[in-house]
MIMARVEX-405916 format. One record per residue (C-alpha): x, y, z; residue number from 1. Coordinates in steps of 0.05 Angstrom, whole numbers. Layout:
% MIMARVEX-405916
[site [X; Y; Z]; NUM] ...
END
This chain:
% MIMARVEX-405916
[site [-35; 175; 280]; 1] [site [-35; 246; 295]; 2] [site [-89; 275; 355]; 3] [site [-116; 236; 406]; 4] [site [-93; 173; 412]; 5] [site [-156; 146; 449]; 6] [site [-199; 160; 379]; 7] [site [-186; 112; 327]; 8] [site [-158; 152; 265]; 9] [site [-118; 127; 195]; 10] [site [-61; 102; 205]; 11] [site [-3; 140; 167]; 12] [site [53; 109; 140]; 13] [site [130; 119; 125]; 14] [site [191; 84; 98]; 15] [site [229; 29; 133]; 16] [site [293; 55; 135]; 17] [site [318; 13; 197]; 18] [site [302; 64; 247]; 19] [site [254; 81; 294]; 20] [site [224; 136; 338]; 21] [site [171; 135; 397]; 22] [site [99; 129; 368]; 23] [site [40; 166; 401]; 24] [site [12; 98; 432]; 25] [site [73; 78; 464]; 26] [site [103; 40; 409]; 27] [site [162; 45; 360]; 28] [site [151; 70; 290]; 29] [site [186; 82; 230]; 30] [site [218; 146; 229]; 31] [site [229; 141; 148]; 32] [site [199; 191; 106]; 33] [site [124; 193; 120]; 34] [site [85; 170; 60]; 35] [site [6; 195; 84]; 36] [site [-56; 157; 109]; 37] [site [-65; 152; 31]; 38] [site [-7; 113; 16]; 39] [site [-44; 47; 27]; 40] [site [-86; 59; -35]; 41] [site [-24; 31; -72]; 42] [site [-18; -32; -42]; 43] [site [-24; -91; -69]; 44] [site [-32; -128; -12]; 45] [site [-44; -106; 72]; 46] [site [-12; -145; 122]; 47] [site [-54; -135; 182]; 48] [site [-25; -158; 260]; 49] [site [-86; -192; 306]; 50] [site [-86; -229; 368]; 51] [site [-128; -279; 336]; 52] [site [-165; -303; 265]; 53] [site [-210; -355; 264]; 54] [site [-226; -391; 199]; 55] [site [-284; -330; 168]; 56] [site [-233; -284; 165]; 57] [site [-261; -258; 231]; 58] [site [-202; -215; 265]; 59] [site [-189; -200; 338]; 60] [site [-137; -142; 336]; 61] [site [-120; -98; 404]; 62] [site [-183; -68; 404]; 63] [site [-162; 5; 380]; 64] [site [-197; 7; 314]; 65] [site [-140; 45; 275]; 66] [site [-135; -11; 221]; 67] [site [-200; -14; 212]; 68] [site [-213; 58; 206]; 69] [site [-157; 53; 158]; 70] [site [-186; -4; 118]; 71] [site [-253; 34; 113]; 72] [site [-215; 85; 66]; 73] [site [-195; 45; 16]; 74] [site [-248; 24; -41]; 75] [site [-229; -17; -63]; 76] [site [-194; -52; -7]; 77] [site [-135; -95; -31]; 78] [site [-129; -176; 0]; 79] [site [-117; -171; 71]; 80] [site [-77; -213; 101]; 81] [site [-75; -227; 178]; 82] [site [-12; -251; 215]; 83] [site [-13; -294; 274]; 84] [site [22; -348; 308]; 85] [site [4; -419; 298]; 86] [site [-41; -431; 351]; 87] [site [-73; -369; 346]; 88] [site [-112; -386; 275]; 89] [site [-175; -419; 304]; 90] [site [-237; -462; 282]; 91] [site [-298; -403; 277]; 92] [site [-344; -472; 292]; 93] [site [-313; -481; 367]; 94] [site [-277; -404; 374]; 95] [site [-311; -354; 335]; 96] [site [-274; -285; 338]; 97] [site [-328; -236; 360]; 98] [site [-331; -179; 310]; 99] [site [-371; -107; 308]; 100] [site [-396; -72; 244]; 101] [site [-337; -36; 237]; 102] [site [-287; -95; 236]; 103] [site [-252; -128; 169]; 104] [site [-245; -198; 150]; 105] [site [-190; -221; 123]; 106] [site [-175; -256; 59]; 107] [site [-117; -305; 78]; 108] [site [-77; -314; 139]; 109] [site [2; -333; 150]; 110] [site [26; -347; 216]; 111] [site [107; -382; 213]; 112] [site [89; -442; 189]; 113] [site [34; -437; 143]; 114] [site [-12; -404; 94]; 115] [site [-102; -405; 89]; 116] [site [-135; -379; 40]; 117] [site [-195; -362; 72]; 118] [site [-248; -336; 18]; 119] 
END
């Protein structure tokens, strides 16, 4: 994302072409041609990283709110799909992920070893 990197803003997106280049947040990024916060629109599917999922679809990401700022754009939003390891899918019943009115659920999860549908 472009501006301050303390305000959540859409994410923008660009082609994996096996390289990288310093991100605004610390972190590598693909340095492919840039594709637009609009890009997503033609997904099929949205793989979304989190810390933890418990079994709603409830997400804990890093707490920066760009994908869900990003999610908020799209209408309709394709499946989301949140990837975690194994032991960091968890029963809502005895860990429920704590969520705000801005946050997405997701539709399925996939750590390594396995697959839940969760709607």
């Amino acid at each position: 994302p472009d501006g301050d990197p303390r305000v959540p803003q859409r994410l923008d997106w660009s082609v994996d072409d096996g390289t990288t280049a310093p991100g605004p947040l610390g972190t590598r990024s693909a340095s492919g041609a840039r594709l637009g916060p609009d890009a997503l629109a033609d997904a099929d599917v949205v793989l979304v990283p989190a810390l933890l999922v418990d079994t709603l679809g409830r997400r804990l990401g890093q707490g920066g709110g760009f994908y869900d700022v990003t999610l908020d754009a799209l209408r309709p939003a394709p499946p989301l799909v949140g990837l975690v390891h194994d032991d960091e899918l968890v029963d809502a019943d005895l860990l429920p992920v704590p969520t705000g009115r801005l946050d997405h659920l997701v539709d399925a999860v996939a750590t390594p070893t396995r697959w839940w549908d969760l709607v």
